[in-house]
PQR file with spaces between the fields and no chain letter, atoms N, CA, C, O and H, PARSE charges and radii, in Angstrom:
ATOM       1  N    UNK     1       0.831   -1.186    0.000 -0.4000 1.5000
ATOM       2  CA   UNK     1       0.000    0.000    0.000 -0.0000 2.0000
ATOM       3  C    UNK     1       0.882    1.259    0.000  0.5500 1.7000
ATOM       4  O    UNK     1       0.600    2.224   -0.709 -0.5500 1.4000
ATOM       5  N    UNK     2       1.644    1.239    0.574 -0.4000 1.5000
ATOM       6  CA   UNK     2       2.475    2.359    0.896 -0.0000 2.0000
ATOM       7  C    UNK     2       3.667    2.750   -0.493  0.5500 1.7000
ATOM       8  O    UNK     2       4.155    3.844   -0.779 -0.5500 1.4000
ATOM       9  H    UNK     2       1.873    0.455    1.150  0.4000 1.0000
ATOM      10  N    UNK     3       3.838    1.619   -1.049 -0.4000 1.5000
ATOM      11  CA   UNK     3       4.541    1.820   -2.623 -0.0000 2.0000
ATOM      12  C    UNK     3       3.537    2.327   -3.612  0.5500 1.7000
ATOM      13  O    UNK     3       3.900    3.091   -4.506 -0.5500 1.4000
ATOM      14  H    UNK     3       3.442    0.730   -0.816  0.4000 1.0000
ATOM      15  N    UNK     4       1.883    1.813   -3.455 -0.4000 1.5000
ATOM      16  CA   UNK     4       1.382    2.474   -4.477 -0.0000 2.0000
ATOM      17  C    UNK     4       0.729    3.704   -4.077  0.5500 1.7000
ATOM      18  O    UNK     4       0.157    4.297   -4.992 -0.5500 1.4000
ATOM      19  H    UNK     4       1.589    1.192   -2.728  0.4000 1.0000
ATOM      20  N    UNK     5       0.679    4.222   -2.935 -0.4000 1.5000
ATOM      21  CA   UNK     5       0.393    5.850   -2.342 -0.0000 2.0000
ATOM      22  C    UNK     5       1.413    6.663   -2.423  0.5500 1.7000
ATOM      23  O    UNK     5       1.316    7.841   -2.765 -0.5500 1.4000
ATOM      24  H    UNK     5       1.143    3.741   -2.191  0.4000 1.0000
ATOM      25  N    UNK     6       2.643    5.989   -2.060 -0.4000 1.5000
ATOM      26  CA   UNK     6       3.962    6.972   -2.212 -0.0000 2.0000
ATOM      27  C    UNK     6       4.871    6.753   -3.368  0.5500 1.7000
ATOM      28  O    UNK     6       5.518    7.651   -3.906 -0.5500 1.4000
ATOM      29  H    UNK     6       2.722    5.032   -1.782  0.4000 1.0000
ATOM      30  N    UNK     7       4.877    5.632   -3.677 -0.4000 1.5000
ATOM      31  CA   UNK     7       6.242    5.301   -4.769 -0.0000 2.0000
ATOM      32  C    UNK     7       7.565    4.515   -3.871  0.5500 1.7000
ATOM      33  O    UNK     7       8.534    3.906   -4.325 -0.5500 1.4000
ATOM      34  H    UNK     7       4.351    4.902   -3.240  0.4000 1.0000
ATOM      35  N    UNK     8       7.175    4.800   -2.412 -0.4000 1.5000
ATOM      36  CA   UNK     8       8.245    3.990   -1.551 -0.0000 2.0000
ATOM      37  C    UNK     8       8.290    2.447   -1.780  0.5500 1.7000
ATOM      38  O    UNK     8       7.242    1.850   -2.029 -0.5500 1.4000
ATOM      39  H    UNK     8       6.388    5.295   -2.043  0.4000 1.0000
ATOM      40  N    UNK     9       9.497    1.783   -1.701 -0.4000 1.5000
ATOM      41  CA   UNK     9       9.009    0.230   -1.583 -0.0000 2.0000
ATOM      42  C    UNK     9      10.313    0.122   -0.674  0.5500 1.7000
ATOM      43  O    UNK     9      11.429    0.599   -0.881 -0.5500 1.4000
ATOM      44  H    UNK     9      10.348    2.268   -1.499  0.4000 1.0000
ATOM      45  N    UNK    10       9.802   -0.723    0.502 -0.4000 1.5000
ATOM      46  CA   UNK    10      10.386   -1.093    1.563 -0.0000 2.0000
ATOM      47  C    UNK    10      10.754   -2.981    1.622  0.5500 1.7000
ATOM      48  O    UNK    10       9.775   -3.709    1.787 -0.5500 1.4000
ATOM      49  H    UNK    10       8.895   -1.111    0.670  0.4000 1.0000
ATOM      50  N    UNK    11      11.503   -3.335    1.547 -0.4000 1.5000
ATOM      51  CA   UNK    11      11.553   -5.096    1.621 -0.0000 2.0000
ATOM      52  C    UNK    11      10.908   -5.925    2.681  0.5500 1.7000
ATOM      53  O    UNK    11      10.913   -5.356    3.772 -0.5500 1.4000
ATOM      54  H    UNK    11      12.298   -2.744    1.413  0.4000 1.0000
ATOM      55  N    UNK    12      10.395   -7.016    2.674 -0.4000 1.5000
ATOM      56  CA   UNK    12       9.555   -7.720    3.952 -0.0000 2.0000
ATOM      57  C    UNK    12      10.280   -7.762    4.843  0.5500 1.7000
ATOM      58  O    UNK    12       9.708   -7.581    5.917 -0.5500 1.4000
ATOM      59  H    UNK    12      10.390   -7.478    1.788  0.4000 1.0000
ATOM      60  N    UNK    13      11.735   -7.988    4.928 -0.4000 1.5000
ATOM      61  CA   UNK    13      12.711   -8.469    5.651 -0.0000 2.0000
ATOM      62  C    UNK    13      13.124   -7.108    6.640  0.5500 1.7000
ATOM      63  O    UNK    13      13.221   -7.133    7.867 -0.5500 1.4000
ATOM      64  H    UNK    13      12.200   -8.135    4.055  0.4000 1.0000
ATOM      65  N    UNK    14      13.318   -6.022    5.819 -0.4000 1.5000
ATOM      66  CA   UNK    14      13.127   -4.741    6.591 -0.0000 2.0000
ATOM      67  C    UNK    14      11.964   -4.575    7.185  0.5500 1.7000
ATOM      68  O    UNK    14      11.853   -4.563    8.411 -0.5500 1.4000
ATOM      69  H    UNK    14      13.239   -6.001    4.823  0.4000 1.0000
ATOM      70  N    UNK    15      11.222   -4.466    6.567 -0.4000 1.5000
ATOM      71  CA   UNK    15       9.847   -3.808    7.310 -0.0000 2.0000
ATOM      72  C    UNK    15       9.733   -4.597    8.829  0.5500 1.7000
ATOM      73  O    UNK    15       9.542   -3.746    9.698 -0.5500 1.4000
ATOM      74  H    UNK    15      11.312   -4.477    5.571  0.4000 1.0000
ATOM      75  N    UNK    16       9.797   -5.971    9.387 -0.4000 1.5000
ATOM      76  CA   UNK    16      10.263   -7.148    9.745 -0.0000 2.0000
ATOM      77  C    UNK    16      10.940   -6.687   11.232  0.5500 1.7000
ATOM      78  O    UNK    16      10.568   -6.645   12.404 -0.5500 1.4000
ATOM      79  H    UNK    16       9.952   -6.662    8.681  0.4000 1.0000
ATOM      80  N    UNK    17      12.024   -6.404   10.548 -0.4000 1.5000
ATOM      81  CA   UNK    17      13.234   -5.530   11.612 -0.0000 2.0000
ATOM      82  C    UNK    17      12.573   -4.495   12.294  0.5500 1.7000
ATOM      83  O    UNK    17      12.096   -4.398   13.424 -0.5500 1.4000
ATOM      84  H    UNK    17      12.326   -6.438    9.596  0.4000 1.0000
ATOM      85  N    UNK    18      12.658   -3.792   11.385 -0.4000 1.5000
ATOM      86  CA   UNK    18      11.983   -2.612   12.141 -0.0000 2.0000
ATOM      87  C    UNK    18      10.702   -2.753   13.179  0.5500 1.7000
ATOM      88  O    UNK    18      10.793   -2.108   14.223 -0.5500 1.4000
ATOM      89  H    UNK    18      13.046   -3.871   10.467  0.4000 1.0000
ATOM      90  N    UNK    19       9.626   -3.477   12.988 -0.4000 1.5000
ATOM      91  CA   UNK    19       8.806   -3.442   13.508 -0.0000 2.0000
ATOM      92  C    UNK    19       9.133   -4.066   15.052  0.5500 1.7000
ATOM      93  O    UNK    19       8.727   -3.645   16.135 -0.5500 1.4000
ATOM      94  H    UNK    19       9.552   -4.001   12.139  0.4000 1.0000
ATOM      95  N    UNK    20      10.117   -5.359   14.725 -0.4000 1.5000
ATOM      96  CA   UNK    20      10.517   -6.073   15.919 -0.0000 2.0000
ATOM      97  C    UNK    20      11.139   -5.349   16.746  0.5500 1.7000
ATOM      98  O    UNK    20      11.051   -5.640   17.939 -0.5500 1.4000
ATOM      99  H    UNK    20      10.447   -5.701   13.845  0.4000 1.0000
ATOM     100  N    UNK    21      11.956   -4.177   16.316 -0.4000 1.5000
ATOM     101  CA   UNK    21      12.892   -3.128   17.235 -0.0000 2.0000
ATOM     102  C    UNK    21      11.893   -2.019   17.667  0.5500 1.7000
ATOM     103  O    UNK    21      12.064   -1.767   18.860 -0.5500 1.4000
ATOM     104  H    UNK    21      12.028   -3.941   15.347  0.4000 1.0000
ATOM     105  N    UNK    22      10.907   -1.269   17.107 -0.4000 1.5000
ATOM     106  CA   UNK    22      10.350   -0.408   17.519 -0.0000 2.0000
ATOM     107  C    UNK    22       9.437   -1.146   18.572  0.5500 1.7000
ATOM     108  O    UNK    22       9.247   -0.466   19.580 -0.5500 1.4000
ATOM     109  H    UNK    22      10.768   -1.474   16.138  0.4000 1.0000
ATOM     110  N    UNK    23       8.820   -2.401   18.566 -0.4000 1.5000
ATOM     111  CA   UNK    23       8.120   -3.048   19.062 -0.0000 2.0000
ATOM     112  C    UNK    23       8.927   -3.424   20.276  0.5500 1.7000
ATOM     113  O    UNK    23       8.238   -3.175   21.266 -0.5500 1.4000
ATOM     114  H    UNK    23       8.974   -2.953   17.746  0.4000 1.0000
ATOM     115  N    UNK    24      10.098   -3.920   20.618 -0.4000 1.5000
ATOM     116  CA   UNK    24      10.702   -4.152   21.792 -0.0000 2.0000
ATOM     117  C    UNK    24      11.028   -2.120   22.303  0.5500 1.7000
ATOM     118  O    UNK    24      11.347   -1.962   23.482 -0.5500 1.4000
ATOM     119  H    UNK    24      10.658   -4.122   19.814  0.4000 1.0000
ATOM     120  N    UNK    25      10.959   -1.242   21.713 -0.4000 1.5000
ATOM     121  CA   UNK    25      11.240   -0.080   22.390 -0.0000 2.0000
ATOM     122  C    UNK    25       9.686    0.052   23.450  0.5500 1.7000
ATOM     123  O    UNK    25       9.430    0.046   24.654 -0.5500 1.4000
ATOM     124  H    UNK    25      10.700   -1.371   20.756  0.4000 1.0000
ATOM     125  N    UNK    26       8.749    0.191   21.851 -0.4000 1.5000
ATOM     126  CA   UNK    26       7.590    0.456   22.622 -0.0000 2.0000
ATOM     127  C    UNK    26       7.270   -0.931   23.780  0.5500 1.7000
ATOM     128  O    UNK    26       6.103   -0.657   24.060 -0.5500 1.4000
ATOM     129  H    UNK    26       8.957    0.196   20.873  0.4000 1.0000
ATOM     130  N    UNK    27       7.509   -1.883   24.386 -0.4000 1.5000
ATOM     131  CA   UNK    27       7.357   -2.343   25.019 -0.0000 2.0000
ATOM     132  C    UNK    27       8.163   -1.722   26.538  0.5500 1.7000
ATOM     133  O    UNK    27       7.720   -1.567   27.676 -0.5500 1.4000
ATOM     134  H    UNK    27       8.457   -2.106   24.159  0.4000 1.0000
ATOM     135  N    UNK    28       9.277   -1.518   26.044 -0.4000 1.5000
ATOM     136  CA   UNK    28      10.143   -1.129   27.306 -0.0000 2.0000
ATOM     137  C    UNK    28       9.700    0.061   27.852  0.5500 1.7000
ATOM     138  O    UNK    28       9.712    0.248   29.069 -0.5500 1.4000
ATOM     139  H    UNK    28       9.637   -1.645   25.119  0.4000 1.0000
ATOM     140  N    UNK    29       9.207    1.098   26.845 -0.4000 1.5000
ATOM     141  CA   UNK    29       8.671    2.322   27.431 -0.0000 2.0000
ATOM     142  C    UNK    29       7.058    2.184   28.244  0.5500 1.7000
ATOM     143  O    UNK    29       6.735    2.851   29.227 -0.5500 1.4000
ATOM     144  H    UNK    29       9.197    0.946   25.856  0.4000 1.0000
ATOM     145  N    UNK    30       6.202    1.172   27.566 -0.4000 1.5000
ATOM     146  CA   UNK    30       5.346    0.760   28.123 -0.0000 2.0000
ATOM     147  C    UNK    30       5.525    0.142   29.905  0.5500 1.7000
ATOM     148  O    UNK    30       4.808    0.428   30.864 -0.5500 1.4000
ATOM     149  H    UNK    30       6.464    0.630   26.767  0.4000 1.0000
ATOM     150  N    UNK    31       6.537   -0.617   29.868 -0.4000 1.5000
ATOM     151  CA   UNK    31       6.896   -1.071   31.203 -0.0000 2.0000
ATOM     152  C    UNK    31       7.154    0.303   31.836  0.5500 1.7000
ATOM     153  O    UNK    31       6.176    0.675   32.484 -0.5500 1.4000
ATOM     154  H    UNK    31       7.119   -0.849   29.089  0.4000 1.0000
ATOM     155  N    UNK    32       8.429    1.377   31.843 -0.4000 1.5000
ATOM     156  CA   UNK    32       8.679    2.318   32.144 -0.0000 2.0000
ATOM     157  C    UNK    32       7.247    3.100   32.962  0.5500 1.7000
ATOM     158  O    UNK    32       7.134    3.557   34.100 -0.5500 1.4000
ATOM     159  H    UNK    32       9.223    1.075   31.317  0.4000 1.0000
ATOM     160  N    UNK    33       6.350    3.012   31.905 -0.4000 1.5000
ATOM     161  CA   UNK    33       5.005    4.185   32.066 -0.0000 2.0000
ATOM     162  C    UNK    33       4.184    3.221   33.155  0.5500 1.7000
ATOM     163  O    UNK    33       3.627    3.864   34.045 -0.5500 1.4000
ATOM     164  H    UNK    33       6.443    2.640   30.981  0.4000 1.0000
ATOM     165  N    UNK    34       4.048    1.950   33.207 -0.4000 1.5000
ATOM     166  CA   UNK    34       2.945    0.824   34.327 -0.0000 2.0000
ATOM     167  C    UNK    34       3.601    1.229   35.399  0.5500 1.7000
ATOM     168  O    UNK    34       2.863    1.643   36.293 -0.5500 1.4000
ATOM     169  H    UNK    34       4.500    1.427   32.484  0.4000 1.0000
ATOM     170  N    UNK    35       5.024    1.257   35.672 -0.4000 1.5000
ATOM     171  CA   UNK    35       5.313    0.757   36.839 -0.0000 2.0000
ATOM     172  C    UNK    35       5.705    2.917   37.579  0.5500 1.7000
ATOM     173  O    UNK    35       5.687    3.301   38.748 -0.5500 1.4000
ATOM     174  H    UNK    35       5.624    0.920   34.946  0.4000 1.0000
ATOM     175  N    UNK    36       6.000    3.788   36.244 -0.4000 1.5000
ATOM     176  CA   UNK    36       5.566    5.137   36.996 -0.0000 2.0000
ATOM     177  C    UNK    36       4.332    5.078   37.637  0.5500 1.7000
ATOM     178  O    UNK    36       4.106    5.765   38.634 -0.5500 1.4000
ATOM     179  H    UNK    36       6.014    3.477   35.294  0.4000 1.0000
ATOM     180  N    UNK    37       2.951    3.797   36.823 -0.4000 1.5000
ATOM     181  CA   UNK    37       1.675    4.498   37.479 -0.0000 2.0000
ATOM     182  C    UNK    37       1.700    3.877   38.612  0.5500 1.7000
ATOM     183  O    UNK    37       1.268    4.518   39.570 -0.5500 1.4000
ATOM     184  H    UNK    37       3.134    3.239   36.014  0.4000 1.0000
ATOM     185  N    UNK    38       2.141    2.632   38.832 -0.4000 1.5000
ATOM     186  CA   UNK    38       2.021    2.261   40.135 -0.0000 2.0000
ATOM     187  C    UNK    38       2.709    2.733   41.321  0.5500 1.7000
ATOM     188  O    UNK    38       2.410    2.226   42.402 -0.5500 1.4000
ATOM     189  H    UNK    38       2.492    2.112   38.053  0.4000 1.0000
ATOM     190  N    UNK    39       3.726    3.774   41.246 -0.4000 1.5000
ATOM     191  CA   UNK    39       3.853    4.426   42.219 -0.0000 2.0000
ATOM     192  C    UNK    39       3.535    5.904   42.489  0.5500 1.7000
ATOM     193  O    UNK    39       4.130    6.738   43.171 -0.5500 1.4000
ATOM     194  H    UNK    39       3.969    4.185   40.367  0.4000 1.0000
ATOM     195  N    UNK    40       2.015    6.002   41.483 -0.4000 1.5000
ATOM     196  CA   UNK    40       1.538    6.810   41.763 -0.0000 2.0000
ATOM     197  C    UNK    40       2.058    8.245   40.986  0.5500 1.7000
ATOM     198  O    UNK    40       1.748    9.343   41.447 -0.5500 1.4000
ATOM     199  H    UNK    40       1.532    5.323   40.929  0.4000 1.0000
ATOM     200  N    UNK    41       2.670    8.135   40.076 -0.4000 1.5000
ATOM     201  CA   UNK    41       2.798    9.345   39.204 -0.0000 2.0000
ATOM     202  C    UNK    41       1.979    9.004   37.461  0.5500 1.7000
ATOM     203  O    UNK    41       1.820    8.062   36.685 -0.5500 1.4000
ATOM     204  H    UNK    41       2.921    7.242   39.702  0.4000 1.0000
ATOM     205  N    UNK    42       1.573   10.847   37.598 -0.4000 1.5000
ATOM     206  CA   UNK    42       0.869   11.146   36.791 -0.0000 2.0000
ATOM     207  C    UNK    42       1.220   11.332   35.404  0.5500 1.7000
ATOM     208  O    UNK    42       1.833   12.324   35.008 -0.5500 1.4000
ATOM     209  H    UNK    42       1.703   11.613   38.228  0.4000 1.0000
ATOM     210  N    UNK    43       0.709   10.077   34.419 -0.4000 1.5000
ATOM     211  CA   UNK    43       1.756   10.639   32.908 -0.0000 2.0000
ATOM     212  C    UNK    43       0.910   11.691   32.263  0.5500 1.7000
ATOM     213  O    UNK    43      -0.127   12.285   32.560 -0.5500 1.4000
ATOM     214  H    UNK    43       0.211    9.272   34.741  0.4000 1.0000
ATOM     215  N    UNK    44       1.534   11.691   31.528 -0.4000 1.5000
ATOM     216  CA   UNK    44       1.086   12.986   30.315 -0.0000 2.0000
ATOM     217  C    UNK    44       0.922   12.384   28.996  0.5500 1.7000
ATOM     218  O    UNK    44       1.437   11.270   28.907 -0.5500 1.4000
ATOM     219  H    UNK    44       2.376   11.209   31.287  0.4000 1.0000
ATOM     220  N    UNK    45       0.361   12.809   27.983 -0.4000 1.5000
ATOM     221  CA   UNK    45       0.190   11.987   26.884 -0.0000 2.0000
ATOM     222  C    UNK    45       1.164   12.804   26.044  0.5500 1.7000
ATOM     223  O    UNK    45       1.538   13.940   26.335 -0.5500 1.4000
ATOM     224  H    UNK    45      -0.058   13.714   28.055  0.4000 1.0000
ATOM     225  N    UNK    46       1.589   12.005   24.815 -0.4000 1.5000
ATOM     226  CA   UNK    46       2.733   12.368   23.850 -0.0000 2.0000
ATOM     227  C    UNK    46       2.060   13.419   23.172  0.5500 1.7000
ATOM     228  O    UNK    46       0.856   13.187   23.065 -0.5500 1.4000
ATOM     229  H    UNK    46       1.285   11.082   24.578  0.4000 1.0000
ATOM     230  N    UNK    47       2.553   14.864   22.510 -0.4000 1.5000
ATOM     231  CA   UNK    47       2.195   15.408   22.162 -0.0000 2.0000
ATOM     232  C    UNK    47       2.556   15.161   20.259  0.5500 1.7000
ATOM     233  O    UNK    47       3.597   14.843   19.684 -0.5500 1.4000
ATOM     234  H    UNK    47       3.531   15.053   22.597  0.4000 1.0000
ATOM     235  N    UNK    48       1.183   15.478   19.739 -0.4000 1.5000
ATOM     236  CA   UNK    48       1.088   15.197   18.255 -0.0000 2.0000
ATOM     237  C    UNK    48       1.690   16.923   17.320  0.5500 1.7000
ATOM     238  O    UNK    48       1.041   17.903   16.954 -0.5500 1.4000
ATOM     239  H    UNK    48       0.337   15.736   20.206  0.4000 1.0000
ATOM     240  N    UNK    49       2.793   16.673   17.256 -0.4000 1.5000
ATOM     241  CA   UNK    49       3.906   17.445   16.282 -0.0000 2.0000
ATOM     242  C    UNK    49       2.542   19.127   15.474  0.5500 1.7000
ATOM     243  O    UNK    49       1.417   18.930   15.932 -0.5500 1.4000
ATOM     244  H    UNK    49       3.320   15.876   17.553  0.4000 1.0000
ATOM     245  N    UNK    50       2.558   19.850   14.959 -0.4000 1.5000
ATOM     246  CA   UNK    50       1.472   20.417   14.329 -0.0000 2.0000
ATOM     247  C    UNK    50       1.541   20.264   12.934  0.5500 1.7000
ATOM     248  O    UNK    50       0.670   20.468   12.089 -0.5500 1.4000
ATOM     249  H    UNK    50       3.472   20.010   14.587  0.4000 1.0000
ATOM     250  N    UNK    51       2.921   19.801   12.787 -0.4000 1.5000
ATOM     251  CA   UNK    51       3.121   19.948   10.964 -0.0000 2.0000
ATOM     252  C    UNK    51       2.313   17.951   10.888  0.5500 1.7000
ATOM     253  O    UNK    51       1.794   17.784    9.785 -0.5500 1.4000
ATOM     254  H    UNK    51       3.630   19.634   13.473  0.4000 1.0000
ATOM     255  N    UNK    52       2.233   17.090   11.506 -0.4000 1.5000
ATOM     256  CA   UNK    52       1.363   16.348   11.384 -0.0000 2.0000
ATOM     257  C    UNK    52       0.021   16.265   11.519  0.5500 1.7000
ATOM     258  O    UNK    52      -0.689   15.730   10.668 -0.5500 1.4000
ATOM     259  H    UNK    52       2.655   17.226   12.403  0.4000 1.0000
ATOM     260  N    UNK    53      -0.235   16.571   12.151 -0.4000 1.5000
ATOM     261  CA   UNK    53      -1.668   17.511   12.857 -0.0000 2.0000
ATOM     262  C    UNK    53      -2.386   17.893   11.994  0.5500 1.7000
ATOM     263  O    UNK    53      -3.602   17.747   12.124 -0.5500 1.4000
ATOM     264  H    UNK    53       0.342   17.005   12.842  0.4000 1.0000
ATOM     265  N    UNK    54      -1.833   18.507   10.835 -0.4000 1.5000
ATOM     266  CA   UNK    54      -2.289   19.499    9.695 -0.0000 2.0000
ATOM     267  C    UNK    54      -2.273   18.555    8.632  0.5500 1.7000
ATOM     268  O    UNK    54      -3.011   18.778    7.673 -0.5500 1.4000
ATOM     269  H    UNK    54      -0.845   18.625   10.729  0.4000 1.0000
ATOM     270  N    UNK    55      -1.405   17.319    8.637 -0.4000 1.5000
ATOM     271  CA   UNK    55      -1.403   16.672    7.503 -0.0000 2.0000
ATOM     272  C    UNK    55      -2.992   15.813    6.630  0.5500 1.7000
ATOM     273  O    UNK    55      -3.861   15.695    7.493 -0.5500 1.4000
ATOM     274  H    UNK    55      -0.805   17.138    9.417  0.4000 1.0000
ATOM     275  N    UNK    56      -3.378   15.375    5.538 -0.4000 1.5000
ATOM     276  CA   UNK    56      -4.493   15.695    5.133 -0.0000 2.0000
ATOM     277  C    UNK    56      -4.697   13.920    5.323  0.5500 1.7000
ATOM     278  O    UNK    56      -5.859   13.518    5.390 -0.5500 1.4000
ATOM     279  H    UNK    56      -2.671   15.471    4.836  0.4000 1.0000
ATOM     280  N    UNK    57      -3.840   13.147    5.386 -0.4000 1.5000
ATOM     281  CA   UNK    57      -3.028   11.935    5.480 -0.0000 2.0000
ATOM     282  C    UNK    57      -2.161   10.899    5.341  0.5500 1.7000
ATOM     283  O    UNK    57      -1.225   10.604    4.598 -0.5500 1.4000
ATOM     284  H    UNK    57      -2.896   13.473    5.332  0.4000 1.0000
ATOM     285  N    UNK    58      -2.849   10.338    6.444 -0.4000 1.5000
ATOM     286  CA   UNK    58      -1.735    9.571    7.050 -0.0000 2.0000
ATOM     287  C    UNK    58      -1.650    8.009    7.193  0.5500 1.7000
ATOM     288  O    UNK    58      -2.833    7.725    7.381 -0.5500 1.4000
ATOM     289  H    UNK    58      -3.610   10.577    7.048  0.4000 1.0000
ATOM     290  N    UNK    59      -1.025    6.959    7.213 -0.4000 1.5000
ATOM     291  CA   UNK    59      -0.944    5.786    6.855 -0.0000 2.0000
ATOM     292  C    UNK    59      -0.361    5.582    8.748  0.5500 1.7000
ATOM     293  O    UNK    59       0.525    6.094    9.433 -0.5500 1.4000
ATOM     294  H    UNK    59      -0.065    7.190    7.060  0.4000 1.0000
ATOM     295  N    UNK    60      -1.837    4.184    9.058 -0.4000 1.5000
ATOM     296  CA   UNK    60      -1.257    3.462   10.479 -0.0000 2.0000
ATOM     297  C    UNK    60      -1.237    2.261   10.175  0.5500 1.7000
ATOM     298  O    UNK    60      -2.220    1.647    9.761 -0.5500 1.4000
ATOM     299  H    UNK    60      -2.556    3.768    8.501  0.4000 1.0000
ATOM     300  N    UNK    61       0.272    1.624   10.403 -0.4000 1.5000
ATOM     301  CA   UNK    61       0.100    0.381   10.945 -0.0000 2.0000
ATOM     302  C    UNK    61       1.048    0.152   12.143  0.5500 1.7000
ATOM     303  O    UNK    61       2.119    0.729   12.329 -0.5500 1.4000
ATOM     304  H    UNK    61       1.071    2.123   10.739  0.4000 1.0000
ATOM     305  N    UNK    62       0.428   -0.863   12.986 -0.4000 1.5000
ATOM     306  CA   UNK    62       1.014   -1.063   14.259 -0.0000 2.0000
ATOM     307  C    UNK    62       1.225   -0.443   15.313  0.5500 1.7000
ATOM     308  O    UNK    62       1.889   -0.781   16.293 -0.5500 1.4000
ATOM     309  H    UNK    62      -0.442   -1.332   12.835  0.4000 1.0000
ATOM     310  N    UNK    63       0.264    1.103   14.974 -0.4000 1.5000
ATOM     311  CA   UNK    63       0.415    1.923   15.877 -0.0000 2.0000
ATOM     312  C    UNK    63       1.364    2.914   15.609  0.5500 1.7000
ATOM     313  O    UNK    63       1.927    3.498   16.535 -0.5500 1.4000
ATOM     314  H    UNK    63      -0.275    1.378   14.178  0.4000 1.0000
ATOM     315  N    UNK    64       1.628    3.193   14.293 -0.4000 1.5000
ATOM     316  CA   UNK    64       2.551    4.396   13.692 -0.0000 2.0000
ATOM     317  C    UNK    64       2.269    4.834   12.485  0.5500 1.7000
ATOM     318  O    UNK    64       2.286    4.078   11.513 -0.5500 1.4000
ATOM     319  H    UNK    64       1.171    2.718   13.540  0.4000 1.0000
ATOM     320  N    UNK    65       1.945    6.246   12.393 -0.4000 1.5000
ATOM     321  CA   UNK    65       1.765    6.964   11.875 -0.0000 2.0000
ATOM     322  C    UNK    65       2.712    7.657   10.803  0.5500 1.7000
ATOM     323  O    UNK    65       3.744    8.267   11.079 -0.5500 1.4000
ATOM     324  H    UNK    65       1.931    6.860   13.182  0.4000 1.0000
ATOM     325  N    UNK    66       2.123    7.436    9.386 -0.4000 1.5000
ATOM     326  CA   UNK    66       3.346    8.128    8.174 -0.0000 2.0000
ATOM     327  C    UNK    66       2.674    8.684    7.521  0.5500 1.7000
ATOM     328  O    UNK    66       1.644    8.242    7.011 -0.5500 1.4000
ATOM     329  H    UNK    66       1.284    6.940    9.162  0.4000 1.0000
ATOM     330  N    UNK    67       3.254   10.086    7.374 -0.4000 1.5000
ATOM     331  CA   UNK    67       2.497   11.135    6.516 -0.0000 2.0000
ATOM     332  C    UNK    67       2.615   10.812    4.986  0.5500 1.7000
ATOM     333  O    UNK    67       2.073   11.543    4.157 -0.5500 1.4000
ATOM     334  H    UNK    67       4.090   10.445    7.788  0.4000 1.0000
């Protein structure tokens, strides 16, 4: 999808990687944020950029966003 919206073409084997590494980050930061709530501190939510914000769209998979 993303080769015939953009012209990008990404390999399975990459795409693959990447997902497995962003996926072990977002896990670790996830742990990070459970165990702030359990001792009782207050998170904040990530703030969404404005030059995305404005964008007309955007492509999600896995929970990430590409303009």
């Amino acid at each position: 999808m993303l080769g015939q919206w953009s012209g990008l073409s990404v390999s399975a084997s990459r795409l693959w990687n990447w997902v497995q590494l962003m996926g072990k980050q977002a896990q670790s930061e996830l742990n990070a944020q459970l165990s702030a709530q359990a001792l009782g501190t207050e998170l904040t939510c990530e703030p969404i950029d404005a030059r995305l914000a404005a964008l007309p769209l955007a492509i999600s998979a896995d929970g990430v966003m590409v303009p």
